[in-house]
C-alpha positions as CSV (number, residue, x, y, z in Angstrom):
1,X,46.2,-16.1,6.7
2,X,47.2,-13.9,3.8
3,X,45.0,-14.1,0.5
4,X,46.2,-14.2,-2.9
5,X,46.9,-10.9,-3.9
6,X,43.9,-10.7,-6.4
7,X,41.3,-12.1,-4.0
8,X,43.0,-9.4,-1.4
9,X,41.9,-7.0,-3.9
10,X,38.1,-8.0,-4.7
11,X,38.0,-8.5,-0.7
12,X,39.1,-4.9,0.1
13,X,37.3,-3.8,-2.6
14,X,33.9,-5.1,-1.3
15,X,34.4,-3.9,1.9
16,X,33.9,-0.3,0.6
17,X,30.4,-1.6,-0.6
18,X,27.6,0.0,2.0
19,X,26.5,-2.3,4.0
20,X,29.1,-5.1,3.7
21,X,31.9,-6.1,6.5
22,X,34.4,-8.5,6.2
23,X,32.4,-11.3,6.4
24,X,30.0,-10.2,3.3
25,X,33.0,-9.7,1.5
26,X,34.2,-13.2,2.0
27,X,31.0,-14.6,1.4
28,X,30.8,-12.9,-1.9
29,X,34.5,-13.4,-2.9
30,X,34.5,-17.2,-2.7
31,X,30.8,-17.6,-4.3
32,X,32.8,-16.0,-7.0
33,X,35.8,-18.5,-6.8
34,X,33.5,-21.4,-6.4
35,X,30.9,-20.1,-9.6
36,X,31.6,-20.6,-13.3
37,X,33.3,-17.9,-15.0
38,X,29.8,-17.3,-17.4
39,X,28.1,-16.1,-14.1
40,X,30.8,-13.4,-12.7
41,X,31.3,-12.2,-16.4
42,X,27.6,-11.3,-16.8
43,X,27.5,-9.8,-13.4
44,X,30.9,-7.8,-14.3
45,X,29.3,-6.8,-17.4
46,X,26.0,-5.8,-15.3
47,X,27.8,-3.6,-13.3
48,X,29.7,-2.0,-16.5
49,X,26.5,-1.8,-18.0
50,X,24.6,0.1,-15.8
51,X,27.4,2.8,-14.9
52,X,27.4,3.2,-18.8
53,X,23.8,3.3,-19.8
54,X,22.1,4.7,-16.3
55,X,22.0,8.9,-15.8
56,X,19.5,11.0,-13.9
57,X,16.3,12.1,-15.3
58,X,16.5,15.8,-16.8
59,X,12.6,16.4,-15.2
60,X,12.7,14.5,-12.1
61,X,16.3,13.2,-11.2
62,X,15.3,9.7,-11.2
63,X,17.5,6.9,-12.4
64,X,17.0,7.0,-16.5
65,X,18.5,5.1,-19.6
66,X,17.1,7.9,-22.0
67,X,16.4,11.8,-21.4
68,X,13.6,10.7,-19.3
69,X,13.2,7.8,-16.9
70,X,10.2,5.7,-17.1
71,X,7.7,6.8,-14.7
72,X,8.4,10.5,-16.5
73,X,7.3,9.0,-20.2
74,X,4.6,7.1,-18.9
75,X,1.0,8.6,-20.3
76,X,-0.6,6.9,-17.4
77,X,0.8,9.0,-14.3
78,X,-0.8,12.1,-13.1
79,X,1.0,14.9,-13.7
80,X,-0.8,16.8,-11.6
81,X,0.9,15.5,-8.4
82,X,4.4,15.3,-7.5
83,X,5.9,13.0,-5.3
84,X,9.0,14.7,-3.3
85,X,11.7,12.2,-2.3
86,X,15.4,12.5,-1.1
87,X,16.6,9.9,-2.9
88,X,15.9,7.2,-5.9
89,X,15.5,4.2,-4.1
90,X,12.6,6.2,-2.0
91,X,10.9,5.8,-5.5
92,X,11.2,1.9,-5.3
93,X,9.9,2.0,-1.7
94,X,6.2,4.1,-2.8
95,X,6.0,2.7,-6.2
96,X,5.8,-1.4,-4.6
97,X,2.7,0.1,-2.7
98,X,0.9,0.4,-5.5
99,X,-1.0,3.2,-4.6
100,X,0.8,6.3,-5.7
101,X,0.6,7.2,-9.7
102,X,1.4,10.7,-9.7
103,X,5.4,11.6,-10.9
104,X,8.1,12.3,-8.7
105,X,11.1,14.9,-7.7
106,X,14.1,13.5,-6.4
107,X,16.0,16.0,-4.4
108,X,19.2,14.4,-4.3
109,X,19.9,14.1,-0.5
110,X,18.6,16.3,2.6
111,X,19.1,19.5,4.0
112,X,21.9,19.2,6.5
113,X,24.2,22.2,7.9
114,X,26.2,20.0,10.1
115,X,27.5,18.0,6.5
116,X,27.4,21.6,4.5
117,X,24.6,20.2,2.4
118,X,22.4,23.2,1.9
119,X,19.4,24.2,-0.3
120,X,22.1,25.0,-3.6
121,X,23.2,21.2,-3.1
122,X,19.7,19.7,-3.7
123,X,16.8,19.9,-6.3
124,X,15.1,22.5,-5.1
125,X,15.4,25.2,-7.6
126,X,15.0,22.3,-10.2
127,X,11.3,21.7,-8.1
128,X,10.2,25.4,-8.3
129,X,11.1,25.3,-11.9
130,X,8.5,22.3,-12.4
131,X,5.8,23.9,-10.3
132,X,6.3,26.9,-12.2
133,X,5.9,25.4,-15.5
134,X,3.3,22.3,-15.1
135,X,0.1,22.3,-13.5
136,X,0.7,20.6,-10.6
137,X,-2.3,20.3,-7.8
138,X,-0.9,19.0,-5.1
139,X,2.9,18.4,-3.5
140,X,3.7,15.6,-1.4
141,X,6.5,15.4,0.6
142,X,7.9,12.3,1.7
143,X,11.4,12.9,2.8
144,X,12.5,11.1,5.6
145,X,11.2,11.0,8.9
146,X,14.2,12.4,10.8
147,X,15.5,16.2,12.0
148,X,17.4,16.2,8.6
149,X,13.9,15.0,6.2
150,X,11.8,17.3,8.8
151,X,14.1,20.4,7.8
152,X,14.0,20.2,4.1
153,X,9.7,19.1,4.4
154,X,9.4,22.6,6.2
155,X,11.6,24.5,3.7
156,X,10.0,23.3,0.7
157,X,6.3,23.9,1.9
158,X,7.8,27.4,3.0
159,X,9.0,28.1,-0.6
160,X,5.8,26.4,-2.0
161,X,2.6,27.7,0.2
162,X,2.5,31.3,-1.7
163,X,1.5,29.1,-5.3
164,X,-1.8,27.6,-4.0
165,X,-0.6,24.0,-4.1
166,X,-1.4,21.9,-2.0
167,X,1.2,20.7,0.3
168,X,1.0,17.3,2.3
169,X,3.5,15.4,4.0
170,X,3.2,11.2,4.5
171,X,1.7,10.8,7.2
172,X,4.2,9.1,10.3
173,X,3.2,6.9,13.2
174,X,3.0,3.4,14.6
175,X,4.3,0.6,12.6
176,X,2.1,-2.2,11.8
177,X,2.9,-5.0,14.1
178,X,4.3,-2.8,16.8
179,X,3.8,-3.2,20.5
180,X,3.3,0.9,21.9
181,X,6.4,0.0,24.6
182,X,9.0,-0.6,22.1
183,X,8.0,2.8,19.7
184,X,10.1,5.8,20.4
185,X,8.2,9.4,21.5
186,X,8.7,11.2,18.6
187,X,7.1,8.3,16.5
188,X,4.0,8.0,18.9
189,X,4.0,11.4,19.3
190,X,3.0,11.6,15.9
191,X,0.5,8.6,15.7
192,X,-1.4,10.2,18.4
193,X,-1.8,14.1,16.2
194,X,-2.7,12.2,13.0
195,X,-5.0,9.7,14.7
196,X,-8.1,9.3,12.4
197,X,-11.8,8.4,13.3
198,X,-13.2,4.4,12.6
């Protein structure tokens, strides 16, 4: 059955969205036929909005409205410890712990050769800059836990070791709720080295 050209459109246009097939896009396209016009303006101007108003962070790359995002400005972090993530949405992830309230570096993506993405594509020079000029105790590295998040852990901590700061990496294992038969090696691998005593 062809569409009307303008729903074609909006269907083919959130297709390209990550995450959504065909059927998302259908989903969404007729919620938005079937709403009132009030609700798919505000989310239109939403959209417009935050591609308007929303930049990176000049200290740490985070999302931002002003020079600085929020976590940057706030007088209650610890500027003593940085936080090194590929990506803003890792942010989201740590900050709903609760648990972390140092500041954070986002690198911008992972070291890969095999996509061209090397250490001139990322933070990193952005990172040294920070440790050069704050005093910064400990780094923590929480890229992700794959060969490409491995790669750029071990490069930083390479560049970073000779300043006397303290570099960690999260720690990786067994999932909450897992059963040991369904976890791959790598993973359990890695529960068993950073096993800790009860």
């Amino acid at each position: 059955m062809q569409s009307a050209p303008a729903l074609q459109r909006l269907l083919d246009e959130l297709e390209r969205l990550p995450g959504i097939g065909a059927k998302s896009a259908q989903r969404i396209a007729y919620w938005m036929m079937n709403t009132d016009a009030a609700t798919v303006l505000r989310l239109a101007d939403a959209i417009t909005e935050v591609k308007q108003t929303v930049h990176f962070c000049e200290r740490c790359f985070n999302y931002a409205e002003g020079d600085l995002c929020e976590i940057c400005r706030s007088d209650e972090r610890d500027l003593g410890m940085i936080c090194v993530v590929s990506e803003p949405r890792d942010i989201a992830a740590i900050e709903r712990t609760g648990v972390f309230s140092g500041t954070y570096h986002v690198l911008g993506g992972e070291l890969s050769p095999m996509e061209g993405i090397g250490p001139d594509n990322l933070h990193i020079a952005e990172l040294m800059r920070r440790l050069a000029s704050e005093e910064v105790r400990e780094l923590i590295l929480a890229t992700n836990p794959n060969v490409e998040g491995e790669t750029t852990a071990a490069y930083i901590a390479r560049m970073v070791k000779p300043l006397g700061i303290t570099v960690s990496r999260l720690a990786s294992g067994m999932p909450v709720g897992g059963e040991l038969d369904f976890v791959d090696e790598v993973t359990l691998s890695r529960a068993i080295e950073a096993r800790r005593e009860l």
